[in-house]
ZAKEDREN-490668 format. One line per 5 residues: number of its first residue (from 1); for each residue x, y, z of N, C-alpha, C, CB. Coordinates in Angstrom, 3 decimals. Glycine has a CB too. Layout:
BEGIN
NUM) X,Y,Z,X,Y,Z,X,Y,Z,X,Y,Z | ...
END
This chain:
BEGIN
1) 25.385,12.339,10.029,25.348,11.724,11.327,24.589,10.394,11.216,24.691,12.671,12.368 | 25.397,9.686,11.533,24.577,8.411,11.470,23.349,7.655,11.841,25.078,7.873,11.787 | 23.629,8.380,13.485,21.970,7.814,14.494,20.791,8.697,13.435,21.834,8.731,16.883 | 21.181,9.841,13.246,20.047,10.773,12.703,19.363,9.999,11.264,20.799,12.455,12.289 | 20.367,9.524,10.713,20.122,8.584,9.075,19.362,7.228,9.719,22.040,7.966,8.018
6) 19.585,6.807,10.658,19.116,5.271,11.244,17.354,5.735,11.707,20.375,4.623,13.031 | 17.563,6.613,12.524,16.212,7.157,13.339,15.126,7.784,12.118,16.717,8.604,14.610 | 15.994,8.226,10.710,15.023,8.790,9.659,14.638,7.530,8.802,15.731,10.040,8.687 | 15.368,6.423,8.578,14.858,5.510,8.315,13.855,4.843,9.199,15.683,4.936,8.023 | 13.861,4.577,10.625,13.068,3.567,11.365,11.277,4.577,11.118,13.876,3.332,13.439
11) 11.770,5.893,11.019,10.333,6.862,11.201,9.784,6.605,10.161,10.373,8.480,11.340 | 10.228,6.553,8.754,9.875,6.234,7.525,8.931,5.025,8.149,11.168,5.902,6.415 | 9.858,3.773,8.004,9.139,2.486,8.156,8.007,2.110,8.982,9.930,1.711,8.487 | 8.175,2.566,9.994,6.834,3.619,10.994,6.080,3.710,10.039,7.119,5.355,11.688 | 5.692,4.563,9.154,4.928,5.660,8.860,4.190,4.565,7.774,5.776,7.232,8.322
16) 5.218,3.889,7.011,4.689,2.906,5.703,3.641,1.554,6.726,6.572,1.965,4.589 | 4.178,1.113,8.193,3.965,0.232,8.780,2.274,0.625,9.179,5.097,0.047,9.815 | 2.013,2.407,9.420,0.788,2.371,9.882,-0.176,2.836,8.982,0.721,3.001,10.982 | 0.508,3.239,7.690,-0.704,3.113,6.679,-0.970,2.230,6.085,-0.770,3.781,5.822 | 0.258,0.937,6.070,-0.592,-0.163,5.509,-1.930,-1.025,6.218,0.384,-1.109,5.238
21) -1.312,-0.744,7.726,-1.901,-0.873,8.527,-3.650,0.018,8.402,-0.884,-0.571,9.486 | -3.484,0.902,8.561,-4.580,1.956,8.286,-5.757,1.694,7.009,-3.738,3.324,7.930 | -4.891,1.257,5.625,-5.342,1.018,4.239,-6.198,-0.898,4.586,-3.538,1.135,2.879 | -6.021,-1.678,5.608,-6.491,-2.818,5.633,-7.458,-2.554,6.910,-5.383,-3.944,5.671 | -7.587,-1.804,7.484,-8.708,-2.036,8.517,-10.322,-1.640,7.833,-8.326,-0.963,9.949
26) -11.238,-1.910,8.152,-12.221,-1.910,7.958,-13.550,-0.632,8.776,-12.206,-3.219,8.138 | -12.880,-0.535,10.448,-13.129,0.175,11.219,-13.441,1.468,10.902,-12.390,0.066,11.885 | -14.137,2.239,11.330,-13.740,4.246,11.155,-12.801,4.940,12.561,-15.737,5.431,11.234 | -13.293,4.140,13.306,-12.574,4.713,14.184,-11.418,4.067,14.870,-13.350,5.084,14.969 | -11.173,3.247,13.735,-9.399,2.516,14.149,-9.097,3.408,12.858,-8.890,0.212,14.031
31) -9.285,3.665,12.111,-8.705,4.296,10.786,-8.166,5.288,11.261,-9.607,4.694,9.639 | -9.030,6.322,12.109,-8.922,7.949,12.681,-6.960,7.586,13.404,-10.729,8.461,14.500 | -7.700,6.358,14.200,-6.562,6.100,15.480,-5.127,6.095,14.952,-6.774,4.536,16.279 | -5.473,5.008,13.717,-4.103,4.659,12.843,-3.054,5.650,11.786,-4.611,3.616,11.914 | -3.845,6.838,11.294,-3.992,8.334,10.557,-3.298,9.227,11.661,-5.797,8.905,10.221
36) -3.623,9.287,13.055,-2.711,9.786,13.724,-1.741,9.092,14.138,-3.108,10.287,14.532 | -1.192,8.078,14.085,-0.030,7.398,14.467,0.885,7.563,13.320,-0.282,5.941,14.829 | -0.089,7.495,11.972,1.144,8.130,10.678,1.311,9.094,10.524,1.085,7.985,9.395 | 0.740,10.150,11.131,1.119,11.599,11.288,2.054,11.846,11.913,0.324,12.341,11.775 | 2.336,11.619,13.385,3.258,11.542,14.013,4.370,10.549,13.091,2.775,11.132,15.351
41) 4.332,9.848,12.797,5.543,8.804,11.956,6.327,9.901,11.233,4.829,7.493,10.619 | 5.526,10.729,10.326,5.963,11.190,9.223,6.005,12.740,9.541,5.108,10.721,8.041 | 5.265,12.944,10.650,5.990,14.398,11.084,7.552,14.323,11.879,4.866,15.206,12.254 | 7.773,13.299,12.394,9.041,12.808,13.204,10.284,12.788,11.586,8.617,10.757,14.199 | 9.705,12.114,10.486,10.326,11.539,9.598,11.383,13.419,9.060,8.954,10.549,8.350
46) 10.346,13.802,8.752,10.071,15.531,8.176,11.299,15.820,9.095,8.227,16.622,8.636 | 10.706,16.074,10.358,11.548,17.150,11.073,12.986,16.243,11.712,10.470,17.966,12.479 | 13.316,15.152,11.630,14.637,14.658,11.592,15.202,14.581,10.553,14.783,13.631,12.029 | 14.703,14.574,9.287,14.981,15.570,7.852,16.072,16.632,7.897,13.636,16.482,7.474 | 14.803,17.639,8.412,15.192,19.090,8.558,16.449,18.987,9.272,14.119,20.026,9.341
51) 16.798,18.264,10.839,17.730,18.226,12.074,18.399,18.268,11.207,17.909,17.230,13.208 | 18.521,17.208,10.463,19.885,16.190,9.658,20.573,17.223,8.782,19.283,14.680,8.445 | 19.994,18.066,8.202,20.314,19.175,7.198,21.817,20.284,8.085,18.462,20.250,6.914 | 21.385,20.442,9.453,21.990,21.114,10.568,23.812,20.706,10.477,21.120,20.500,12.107 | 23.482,19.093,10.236,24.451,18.383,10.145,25.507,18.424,9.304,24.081,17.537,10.087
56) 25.159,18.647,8.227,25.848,18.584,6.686,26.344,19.732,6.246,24.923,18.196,5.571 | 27.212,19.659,5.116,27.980,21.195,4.788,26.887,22.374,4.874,28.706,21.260,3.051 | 27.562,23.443,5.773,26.026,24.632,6.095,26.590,25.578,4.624,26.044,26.006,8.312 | 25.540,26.133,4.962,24.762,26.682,3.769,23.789,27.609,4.185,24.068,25.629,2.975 | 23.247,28.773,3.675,22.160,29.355,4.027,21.021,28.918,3.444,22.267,30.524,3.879
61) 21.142,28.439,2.133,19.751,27.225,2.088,19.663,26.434,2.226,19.125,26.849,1.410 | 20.644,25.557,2.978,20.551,24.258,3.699,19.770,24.463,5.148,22.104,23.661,3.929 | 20.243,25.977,5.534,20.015,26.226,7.287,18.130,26.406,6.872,21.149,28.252,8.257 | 17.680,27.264,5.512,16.463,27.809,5.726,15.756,26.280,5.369,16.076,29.287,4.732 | 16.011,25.524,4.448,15.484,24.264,4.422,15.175,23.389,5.232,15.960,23.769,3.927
66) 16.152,23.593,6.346,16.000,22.311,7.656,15.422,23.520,8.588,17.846,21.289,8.434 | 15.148,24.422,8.783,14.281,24.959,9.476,12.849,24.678,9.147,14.553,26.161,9.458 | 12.293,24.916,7.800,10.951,24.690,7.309,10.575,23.099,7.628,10.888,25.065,5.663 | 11.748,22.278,7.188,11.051,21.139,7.534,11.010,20.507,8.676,11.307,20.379,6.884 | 12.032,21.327,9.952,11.441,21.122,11.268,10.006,22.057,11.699,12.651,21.453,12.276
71) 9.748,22.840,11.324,8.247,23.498,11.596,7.475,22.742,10.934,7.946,24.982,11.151 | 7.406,22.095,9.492,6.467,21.507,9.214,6.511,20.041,9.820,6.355,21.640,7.912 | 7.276,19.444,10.338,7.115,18.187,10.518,6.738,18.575,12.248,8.535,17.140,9.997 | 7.359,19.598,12.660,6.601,20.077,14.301,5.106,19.961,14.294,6.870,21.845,14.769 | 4.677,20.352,13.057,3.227,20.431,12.796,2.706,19.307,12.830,2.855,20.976,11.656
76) 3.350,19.027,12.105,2.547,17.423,11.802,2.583,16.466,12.998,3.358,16.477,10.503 | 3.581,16.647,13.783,3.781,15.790,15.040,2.524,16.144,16.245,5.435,16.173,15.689 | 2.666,17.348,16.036,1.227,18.163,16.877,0.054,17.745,16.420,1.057,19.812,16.695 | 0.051,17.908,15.428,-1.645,17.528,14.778,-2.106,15.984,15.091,-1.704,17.662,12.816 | -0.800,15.155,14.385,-1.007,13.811,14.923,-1.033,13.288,16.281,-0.209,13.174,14.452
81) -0.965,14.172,17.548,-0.848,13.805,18.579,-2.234,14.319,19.058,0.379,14.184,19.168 | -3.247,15.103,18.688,-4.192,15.435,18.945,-4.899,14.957,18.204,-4.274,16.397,19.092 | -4.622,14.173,16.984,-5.808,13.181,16.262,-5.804,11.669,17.113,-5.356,12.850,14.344 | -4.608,11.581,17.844,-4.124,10.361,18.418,-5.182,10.468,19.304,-2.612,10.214,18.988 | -4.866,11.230,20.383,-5.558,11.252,21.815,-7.295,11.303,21.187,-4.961,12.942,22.967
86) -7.856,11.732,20.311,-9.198,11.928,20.007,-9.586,10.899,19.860,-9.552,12.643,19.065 | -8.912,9.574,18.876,-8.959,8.693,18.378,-9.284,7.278,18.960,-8.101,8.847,17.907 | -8.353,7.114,20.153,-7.973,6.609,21.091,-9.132,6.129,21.702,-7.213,7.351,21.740 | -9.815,6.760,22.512,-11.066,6.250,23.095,-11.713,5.930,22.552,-11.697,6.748,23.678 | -12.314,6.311,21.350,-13.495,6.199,20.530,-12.673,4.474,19.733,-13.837,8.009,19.255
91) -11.492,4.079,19.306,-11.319,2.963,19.044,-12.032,1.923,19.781,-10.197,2.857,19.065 | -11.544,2.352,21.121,-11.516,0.567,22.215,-12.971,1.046,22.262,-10.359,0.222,24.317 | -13.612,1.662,22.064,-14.898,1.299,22.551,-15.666,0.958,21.269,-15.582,2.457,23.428 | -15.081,1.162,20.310,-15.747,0.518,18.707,-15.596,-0.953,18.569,-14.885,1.143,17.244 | -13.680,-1.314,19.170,-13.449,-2.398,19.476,-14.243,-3.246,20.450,-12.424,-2.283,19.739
96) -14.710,-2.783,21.374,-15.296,-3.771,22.583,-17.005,-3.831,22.394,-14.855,-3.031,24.338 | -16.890,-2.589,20.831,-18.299,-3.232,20.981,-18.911,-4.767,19.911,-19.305,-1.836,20.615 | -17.534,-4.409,19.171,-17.511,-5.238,18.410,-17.824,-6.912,18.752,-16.421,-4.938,17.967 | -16.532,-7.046,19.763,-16.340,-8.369,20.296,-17.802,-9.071,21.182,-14.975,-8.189,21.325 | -18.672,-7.813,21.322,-20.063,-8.346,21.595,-20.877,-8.983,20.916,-20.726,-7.624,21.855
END
């Protein structure tokens, strides 16, 4: 499926975009912020993986394969969304104290 191959590429590039991002900041708590934004990248990446598998000649280890890697990339989307929201506040206020 095509959108599914387009959307697993853009998540990839995501994911490379916020750890390079992540690997040049200096901050701790833009690092935290940026670590959950590549979590989510690459849990999205994972589990449109797995979808994509749904897609293609079935198989019973094609079906158990794209199941695991939609639970694990479910995971990862979860985790990164609760490192996000933690992250989040504690940035802008590292940020604004900075600019003082």
């Amino acid at each position: 499926m095509p959108v599914l191959v387009f959307c697993i590429i853009v998540t990839f590039m995501l994911y490379l975009f916020y750890k390079t991002k992540y690997f040049r900041t200096n901050r701790s708590m833009e690092k935290g912020w940026l670590a959950g934004k590549s979590a989510i990248a690459l849990g999205l990446f994972v589990a449109l993986f797995g979808v994509n598998q749904f897609f293609l000649e079935i198989s019973t280890s094609r079906i158990i394969v794209g199941i695991l890697f939609v639970i694990v990339g479910g995971a990862s989307i979860y985790n990164g969304i609760r490192q996000y929201k933690h992250f989040l506040p504690l940035a802008i206020q590292e940020a604004e104290q900075l600019q003082k």
